[in-house]
mmCIF file of the N, C-alpha and C atoms, coordinates in Angstrom:
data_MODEL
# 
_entry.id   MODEL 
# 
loop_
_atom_site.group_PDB 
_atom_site.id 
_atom_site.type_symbol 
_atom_site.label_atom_id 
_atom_site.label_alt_id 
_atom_site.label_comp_id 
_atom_site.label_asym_id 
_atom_site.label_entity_id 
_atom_site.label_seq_id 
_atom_site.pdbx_PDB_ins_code 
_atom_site.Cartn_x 
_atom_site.Cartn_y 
_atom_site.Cartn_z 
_atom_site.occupancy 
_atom_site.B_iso_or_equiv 
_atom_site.pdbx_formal_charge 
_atom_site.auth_seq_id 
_atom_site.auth_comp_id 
_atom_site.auth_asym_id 
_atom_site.auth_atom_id 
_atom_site.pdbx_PDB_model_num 
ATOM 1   N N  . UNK A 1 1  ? 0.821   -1.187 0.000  1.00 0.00 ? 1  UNK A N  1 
ATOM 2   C CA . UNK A 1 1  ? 0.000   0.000  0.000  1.00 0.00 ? 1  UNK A CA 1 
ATOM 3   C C  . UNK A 1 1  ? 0.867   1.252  0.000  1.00 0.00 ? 1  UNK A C  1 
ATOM 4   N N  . UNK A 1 2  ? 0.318   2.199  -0.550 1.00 0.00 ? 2  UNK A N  1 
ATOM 5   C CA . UNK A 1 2  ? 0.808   3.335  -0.460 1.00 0.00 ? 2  UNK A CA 1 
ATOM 6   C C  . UNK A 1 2  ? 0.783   4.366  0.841  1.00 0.00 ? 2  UNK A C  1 
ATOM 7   N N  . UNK A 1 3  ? 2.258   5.253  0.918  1.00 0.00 ? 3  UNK A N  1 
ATOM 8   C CA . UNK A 1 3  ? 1.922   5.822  2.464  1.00 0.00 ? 3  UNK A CA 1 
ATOM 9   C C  . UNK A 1 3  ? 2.135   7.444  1.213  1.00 0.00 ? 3  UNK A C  1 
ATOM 10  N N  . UNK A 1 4  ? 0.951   8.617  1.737  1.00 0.00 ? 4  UNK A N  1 
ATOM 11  C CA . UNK A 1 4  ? 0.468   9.730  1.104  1.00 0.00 ? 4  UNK A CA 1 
ATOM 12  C C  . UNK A 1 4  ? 0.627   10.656 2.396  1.00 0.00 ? 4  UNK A C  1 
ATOM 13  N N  . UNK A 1 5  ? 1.264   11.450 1.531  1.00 0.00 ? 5  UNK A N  1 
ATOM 14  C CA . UNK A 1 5  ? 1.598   12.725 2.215  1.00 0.00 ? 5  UNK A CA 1 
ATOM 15  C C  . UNK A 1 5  ? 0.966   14.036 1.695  1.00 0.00 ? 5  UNK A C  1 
ATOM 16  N N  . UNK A 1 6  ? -0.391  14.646 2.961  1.00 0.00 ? 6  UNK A N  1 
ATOM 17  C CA . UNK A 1 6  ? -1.267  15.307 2.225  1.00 0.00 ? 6  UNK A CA 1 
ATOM 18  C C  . UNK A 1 6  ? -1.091  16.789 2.757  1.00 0.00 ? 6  UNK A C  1 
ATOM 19  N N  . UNK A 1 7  ? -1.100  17.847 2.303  1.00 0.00 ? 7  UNK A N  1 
ATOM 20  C CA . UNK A 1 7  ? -0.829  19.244 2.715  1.00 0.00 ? 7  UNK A CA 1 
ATOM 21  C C  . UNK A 1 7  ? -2.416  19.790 2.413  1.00 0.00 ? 7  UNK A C  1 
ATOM 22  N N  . UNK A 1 8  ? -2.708  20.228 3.292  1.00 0.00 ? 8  UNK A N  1 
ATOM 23  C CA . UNK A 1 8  ? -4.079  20.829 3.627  1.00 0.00 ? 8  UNK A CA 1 
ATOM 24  C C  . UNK A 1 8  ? -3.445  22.680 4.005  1.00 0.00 ? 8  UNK A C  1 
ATOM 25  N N  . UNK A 1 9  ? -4.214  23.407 3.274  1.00 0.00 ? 9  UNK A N  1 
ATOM 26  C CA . UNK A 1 9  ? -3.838  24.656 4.255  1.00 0.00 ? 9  UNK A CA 1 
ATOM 27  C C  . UNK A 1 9  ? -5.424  25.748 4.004  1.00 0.00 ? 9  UNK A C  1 
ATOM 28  N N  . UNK A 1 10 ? -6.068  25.763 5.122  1.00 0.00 ? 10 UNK A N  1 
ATOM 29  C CA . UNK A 1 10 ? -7.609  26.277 4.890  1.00 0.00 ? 10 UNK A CA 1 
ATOM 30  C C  . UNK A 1 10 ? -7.593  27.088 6.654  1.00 0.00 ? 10 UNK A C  1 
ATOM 31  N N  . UNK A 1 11 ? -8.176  28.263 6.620  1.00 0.00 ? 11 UNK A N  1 
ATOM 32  C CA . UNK A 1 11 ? -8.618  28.440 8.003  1.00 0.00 ? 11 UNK A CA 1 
ATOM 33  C C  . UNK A 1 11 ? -9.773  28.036 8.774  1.00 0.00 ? 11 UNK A C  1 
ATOM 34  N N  . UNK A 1 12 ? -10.675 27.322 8.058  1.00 0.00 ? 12 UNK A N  1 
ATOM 35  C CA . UNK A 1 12 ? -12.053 27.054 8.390  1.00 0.00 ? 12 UNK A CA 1 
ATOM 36  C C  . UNK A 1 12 ? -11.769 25.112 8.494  1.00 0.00 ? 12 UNK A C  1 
ATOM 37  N N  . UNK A 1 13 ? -11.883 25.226 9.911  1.00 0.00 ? 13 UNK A N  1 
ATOM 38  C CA . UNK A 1 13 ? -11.685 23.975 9.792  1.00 0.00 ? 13 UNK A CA 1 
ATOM 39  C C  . UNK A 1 13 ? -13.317 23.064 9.151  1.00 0.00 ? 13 UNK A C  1 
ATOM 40  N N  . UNK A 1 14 ? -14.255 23.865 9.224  1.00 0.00 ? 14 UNK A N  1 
ATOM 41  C CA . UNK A 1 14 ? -15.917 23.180 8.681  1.00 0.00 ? 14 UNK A CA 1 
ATOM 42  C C  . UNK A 1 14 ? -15.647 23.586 7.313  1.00 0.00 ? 14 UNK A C  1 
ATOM 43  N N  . UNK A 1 15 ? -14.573 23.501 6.473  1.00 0.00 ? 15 UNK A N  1 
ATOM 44  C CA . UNK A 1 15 ? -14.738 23.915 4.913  1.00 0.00 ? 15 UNK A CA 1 
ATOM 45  C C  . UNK A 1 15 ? -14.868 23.255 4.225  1.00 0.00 ? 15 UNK A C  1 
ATOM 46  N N  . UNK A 1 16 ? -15.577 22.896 3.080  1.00 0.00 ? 16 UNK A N  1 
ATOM 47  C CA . UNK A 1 16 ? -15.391 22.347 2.558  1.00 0.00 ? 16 UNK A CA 1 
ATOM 48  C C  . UNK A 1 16 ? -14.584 21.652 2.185  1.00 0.00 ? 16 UNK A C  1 
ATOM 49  N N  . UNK A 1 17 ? -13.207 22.238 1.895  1.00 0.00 ? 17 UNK A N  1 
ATOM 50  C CA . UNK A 1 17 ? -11.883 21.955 1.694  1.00 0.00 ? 17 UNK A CA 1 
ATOM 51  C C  . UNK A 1 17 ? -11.422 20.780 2.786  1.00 0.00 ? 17 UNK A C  1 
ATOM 52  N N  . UNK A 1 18 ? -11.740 20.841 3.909  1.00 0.00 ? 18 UNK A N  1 
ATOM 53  C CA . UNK A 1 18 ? -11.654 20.353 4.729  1.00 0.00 ? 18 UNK A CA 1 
ATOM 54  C C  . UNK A 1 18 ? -12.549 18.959 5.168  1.00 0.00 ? 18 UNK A C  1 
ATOM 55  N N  . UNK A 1 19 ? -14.280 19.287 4.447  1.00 0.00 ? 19 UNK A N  1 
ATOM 56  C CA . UNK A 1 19 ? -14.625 17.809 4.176  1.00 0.00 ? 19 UNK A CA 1 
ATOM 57  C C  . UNK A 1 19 ? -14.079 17.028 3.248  1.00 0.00 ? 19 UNK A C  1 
ATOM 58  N N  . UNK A 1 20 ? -13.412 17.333 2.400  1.00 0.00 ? 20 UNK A N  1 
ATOM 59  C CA . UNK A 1 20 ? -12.668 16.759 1.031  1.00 0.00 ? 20 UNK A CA 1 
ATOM 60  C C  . UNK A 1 20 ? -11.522 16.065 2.017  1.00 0.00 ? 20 UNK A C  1 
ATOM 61  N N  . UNK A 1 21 ? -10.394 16.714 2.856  1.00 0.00 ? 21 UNK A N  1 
ATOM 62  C CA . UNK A 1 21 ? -9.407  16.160 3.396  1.00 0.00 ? 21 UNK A CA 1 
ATOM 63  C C  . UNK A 1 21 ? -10.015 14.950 4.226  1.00 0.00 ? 21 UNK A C  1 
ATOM 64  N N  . UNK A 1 22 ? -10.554 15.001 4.981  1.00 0.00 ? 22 UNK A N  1 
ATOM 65  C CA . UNK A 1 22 ? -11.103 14.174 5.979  1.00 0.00 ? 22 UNK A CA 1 
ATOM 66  C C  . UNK A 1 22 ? -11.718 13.137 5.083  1.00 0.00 ? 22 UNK A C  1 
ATOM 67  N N  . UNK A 1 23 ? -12.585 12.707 4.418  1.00 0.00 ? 23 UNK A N  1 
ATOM 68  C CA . UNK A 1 23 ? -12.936 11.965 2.966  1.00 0.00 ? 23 UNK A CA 1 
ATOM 69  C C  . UNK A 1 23 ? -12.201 11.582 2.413  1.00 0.00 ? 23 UNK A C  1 
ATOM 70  N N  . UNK A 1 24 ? -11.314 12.206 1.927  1.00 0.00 ? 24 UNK A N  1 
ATOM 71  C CA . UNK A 1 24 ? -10.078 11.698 0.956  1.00 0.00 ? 24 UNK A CA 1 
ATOM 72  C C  . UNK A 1 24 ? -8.785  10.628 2.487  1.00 0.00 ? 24 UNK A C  1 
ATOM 73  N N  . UNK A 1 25 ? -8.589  10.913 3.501  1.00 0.00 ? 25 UNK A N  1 
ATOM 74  C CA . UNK A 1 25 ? -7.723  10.344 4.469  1.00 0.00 ? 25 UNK A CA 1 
ATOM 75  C C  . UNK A 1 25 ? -8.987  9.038  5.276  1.00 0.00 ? 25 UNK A C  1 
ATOM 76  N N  . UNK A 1 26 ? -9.447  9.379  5.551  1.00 0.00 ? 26 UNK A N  1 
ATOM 77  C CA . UNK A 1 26 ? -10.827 8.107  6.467  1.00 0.00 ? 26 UNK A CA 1 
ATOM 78  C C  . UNK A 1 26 ? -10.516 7.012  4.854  1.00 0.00 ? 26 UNK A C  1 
ATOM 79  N N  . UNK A 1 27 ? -11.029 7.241  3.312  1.00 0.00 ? 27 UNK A N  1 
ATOM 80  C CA . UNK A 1 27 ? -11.443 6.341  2.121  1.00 0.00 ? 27 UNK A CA 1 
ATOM 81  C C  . UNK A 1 27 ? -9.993  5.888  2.065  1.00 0.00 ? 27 UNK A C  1 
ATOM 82  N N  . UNK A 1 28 ? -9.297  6.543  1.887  1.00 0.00 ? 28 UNK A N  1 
ATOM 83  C CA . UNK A 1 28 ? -7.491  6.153  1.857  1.00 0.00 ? 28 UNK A CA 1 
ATOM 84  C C  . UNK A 1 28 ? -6.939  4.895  2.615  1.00 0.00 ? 28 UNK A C  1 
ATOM 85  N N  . UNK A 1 29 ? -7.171  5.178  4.146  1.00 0.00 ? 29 UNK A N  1 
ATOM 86  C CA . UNK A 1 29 ? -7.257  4.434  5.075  1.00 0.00 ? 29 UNK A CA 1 
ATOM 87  C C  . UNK A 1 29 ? -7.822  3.406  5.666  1.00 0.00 ? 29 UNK A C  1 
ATOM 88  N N  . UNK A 1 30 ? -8.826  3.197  5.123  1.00 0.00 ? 30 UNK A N  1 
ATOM 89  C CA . UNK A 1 30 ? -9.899  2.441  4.782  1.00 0.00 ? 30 UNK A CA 1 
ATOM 90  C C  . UNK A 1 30 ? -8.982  1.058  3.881  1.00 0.00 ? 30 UNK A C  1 
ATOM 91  N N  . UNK A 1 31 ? -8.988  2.000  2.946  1.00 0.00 ? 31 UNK A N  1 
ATOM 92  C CA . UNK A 1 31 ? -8.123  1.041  1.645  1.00 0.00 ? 31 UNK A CA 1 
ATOM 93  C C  . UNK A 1 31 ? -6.755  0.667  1.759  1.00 0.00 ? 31 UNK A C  1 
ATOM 94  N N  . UNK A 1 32 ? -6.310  0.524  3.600  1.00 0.00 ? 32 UNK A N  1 
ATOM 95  C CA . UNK A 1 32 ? -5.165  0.360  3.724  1.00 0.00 ? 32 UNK A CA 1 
ATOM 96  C C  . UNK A 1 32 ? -3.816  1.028  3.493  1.00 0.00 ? 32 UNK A C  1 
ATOM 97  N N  . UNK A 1 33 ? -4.121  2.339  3.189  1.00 0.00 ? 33 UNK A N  1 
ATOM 98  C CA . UNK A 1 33 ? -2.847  3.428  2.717  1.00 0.00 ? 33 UNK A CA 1 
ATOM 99  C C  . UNK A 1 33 ? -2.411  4.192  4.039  1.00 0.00 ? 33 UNK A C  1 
ATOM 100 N N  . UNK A 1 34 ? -1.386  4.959  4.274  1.00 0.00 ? 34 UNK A N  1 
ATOM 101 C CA . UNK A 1 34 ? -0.843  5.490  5.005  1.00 0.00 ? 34 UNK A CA 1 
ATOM 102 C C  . UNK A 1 34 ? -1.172  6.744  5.102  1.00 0.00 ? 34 UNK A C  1 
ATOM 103 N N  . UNK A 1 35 ? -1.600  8.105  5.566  1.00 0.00 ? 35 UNK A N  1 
ATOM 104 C CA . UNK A 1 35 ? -1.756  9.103  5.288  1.00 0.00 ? 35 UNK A CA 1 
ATOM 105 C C  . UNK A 1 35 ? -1.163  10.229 6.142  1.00 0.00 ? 35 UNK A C  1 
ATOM 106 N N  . UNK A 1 36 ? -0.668  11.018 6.223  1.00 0.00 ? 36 UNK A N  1 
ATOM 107 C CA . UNK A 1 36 ? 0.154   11.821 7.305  1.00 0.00 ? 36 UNK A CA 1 
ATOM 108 C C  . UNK A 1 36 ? -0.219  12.985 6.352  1.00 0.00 ? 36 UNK A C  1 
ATOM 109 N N  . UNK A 1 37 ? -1.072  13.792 6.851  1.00 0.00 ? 37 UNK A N  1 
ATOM 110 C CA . UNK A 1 37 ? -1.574  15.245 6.880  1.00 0.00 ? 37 UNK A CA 1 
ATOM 111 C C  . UNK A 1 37 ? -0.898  16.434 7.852  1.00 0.00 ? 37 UNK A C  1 
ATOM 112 N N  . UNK A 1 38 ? -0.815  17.262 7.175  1.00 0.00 ? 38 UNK A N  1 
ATOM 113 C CA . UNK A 1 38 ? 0.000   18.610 7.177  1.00 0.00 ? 38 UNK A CA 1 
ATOM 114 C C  . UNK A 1 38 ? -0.934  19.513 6.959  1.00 0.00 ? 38 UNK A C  1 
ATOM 115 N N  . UNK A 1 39 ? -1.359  20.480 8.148  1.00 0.00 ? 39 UNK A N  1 
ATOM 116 C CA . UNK A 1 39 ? -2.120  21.316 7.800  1.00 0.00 ? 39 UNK A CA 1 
ATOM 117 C C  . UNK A 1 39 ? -1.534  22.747 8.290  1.00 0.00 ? 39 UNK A C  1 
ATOM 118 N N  . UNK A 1 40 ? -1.138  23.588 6.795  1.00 0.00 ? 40 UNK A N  1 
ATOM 119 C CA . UNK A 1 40 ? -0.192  24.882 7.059  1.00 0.00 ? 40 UNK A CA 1 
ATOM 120 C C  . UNK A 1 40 ? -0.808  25.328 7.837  1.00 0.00 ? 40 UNK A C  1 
ATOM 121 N N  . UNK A 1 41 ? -2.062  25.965 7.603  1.00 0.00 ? 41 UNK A N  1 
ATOM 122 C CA . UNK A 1 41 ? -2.716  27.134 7.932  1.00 0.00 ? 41 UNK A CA 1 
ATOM 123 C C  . UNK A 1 41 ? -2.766  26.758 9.614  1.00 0.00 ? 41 UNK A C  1 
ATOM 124 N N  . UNK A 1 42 ? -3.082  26.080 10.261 1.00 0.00 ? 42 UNK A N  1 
ATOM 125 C CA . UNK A 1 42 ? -2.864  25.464 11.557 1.00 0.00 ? 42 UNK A CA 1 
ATOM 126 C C  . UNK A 1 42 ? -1.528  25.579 11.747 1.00 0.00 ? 42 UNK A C  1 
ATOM 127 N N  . UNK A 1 43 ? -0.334  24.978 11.443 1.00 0.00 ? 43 UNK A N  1 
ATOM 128 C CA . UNK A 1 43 ? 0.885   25.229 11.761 1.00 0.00 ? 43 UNK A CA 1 
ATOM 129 C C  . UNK A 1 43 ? 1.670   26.590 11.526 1.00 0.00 ? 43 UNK A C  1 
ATOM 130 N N  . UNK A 1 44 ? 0.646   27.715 11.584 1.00 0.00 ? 44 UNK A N  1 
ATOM 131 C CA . UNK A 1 44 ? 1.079   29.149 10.643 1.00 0.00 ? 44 UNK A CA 1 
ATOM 132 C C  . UNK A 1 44 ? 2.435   29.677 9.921  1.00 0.00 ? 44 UNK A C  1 
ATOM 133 N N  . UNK A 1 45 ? 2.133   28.528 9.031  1.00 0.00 ? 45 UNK A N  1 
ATOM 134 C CA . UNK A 1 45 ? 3.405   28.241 7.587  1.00 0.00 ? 45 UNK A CA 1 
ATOM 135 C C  . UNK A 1 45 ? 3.576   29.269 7.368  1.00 0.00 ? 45 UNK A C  1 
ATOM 136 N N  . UNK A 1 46 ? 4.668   29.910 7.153  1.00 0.00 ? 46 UNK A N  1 
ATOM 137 C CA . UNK A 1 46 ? 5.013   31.416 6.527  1.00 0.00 ? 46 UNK A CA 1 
ATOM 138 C C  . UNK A 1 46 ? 5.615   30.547 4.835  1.00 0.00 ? 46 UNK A C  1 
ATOM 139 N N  . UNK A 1 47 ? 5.064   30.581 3.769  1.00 0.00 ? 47 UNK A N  1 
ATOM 140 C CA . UNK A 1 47 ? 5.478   30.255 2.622  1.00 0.00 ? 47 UNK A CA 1 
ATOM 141 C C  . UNK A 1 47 ? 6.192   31.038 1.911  1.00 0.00 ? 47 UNK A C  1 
ATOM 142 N N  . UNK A 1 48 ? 6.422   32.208 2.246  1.00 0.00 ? 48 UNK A N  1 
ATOM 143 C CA . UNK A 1 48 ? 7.505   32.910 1.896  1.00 0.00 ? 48 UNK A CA 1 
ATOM 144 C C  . UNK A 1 48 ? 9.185   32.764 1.721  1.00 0.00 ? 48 UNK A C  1 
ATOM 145 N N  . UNK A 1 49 ? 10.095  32.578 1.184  1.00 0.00 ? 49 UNK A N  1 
ATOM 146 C CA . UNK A 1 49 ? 11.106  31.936 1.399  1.00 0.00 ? 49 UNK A CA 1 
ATOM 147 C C  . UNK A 1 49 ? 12.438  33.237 0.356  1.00 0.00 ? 49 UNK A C  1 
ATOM 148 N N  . UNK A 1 50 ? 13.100  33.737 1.250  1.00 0.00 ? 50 UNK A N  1 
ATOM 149 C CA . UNK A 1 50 ? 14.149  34.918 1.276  1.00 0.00 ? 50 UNK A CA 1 
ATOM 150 C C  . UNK A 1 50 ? 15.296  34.105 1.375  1.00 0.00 ? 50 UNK A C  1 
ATOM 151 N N  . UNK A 1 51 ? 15.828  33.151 0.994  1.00 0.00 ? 51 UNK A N  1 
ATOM 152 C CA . UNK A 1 51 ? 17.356  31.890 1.192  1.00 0.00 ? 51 UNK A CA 1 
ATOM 153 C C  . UNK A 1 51 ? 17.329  32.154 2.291  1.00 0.00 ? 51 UNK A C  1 
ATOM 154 N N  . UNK A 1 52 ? 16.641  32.256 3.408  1.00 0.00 ? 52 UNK A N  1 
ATOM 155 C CA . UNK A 1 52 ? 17.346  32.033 4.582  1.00 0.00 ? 52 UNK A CA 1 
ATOM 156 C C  . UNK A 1 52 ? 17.226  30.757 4.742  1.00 0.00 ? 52 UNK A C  1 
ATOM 157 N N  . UNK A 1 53 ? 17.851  29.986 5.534  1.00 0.00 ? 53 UNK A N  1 
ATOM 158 C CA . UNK A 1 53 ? 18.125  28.579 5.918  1.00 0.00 ? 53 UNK A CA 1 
ATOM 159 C C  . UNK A 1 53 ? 16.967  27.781 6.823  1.00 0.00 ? 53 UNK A C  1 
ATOM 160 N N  . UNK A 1 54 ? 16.317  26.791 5.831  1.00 0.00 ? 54 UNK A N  1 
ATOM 161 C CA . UNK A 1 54 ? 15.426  26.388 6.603  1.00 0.00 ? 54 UNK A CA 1 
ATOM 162 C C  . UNK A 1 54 ? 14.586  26.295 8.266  1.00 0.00 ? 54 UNK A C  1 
ATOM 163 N N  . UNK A 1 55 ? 13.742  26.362 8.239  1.00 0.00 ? 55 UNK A N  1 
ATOM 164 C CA . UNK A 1 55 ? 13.477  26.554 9.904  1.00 0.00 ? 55 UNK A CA 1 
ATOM 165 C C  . UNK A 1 55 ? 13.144  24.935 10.328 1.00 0.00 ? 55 UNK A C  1 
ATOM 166 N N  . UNK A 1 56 ? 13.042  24.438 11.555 1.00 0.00 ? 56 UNK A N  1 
ATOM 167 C CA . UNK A 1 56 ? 12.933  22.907 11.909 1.00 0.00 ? 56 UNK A CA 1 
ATOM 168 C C  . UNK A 1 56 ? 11.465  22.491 11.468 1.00 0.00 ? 56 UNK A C  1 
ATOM 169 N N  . UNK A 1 57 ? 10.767  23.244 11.611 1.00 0.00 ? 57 UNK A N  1 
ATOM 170 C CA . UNK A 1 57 ? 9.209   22.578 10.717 1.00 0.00 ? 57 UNK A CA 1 
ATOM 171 C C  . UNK A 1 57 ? 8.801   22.324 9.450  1.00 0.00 ? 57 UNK A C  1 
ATOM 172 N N  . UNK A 1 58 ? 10.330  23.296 8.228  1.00 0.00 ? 58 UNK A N  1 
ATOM 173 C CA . UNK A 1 58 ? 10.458  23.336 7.137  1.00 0.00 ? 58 UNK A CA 1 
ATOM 174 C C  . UNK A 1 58 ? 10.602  21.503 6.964  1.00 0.00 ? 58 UNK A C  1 
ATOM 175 N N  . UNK A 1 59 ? 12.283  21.326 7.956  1.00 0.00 ? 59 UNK A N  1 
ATOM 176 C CA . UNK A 1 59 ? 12.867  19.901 8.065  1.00 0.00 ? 59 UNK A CA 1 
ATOM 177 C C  . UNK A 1 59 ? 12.082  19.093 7.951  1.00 0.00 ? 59 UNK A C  1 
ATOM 178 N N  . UNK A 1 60 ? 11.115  18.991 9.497  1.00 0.00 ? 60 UNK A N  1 
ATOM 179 C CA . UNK A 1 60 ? 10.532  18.423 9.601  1.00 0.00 ? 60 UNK A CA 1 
ATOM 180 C C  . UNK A 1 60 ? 9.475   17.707 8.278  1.00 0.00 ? 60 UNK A C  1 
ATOM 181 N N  . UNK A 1 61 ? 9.197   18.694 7.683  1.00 0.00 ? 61 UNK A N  1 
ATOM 182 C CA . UNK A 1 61 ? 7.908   18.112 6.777  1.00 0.00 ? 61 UNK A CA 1 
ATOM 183 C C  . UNK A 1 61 ? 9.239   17.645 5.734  1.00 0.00 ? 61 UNK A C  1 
ATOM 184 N N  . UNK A 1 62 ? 10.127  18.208 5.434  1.00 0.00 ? 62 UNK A N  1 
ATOM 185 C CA . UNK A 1 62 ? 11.146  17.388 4.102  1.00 0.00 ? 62 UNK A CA 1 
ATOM 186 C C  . UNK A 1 62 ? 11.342  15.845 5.010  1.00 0.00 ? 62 UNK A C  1 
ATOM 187 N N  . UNK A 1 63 ? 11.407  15.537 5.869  1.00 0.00 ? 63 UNK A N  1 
ATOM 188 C CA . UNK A 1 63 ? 11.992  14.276 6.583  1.00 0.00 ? 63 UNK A CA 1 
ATOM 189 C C  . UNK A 1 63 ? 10.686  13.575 6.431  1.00 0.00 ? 63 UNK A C  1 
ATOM 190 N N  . UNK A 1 64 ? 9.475   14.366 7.012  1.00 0.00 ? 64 UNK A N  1 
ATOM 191 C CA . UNK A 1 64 ? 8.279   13.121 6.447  1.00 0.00 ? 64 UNK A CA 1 
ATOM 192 C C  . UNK A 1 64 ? 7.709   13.323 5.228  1.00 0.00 ? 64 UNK A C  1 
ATOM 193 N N  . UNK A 1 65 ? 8.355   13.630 3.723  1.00 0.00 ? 65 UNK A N  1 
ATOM 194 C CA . UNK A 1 65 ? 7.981   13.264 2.666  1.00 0.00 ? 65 UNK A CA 1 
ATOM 195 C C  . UNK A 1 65 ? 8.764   12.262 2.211  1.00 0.00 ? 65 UNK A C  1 
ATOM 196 N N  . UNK A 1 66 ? 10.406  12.559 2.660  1.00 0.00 ? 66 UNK A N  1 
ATOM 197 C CA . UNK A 1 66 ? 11.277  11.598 2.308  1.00 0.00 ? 66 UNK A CA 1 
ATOM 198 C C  . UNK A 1 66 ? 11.105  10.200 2.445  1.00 0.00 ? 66 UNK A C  1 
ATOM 199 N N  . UNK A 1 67 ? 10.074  10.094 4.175  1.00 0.00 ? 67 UNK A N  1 
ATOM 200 C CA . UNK A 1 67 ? 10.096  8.963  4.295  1.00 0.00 ? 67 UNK A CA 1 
ATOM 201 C C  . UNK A 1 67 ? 8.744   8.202  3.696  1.00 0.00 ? 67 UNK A C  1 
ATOM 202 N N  . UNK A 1 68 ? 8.062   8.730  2.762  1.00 0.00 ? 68 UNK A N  1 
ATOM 203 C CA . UNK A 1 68 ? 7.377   7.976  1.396  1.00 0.00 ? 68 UNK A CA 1 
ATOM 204 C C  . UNK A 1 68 ? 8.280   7.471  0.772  1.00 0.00 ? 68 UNK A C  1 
# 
């Protein structure tokens, strides 16, 4: 099975957007897949990027895509 690495970034956690995530990870899981969700807007992702040198939550999410 496949392990999916899903990036969600919405402020409304009742959004639509957000019934889609929850639907798409419960059917996934269901079907035996792995799913590890990332939700920016909750983790207040600054997506902006000036070369400064990664910050540890940047890491963090490169270390759990890698490990797909």
């Amino acid at each position: 099975m496949s392990k999916i690495f899903l990036v969600f970034g919405h402020y409304n956690q009742n959004s639509f957007n957000a019934a889609i995530r929850d639907t798409f990870k419960k059917t996934a899981e269901e079907k035996g897949h792995s799913v590890d969700v990332v939700d920016l807007y909750k983790d207040k992702f600054n997506p902006v990027f000036a070369g400064e040198k990664p910050d540890d939550e940047v890491l963090d999410h490169r270390k759990r895509i890698e490990e797909l």
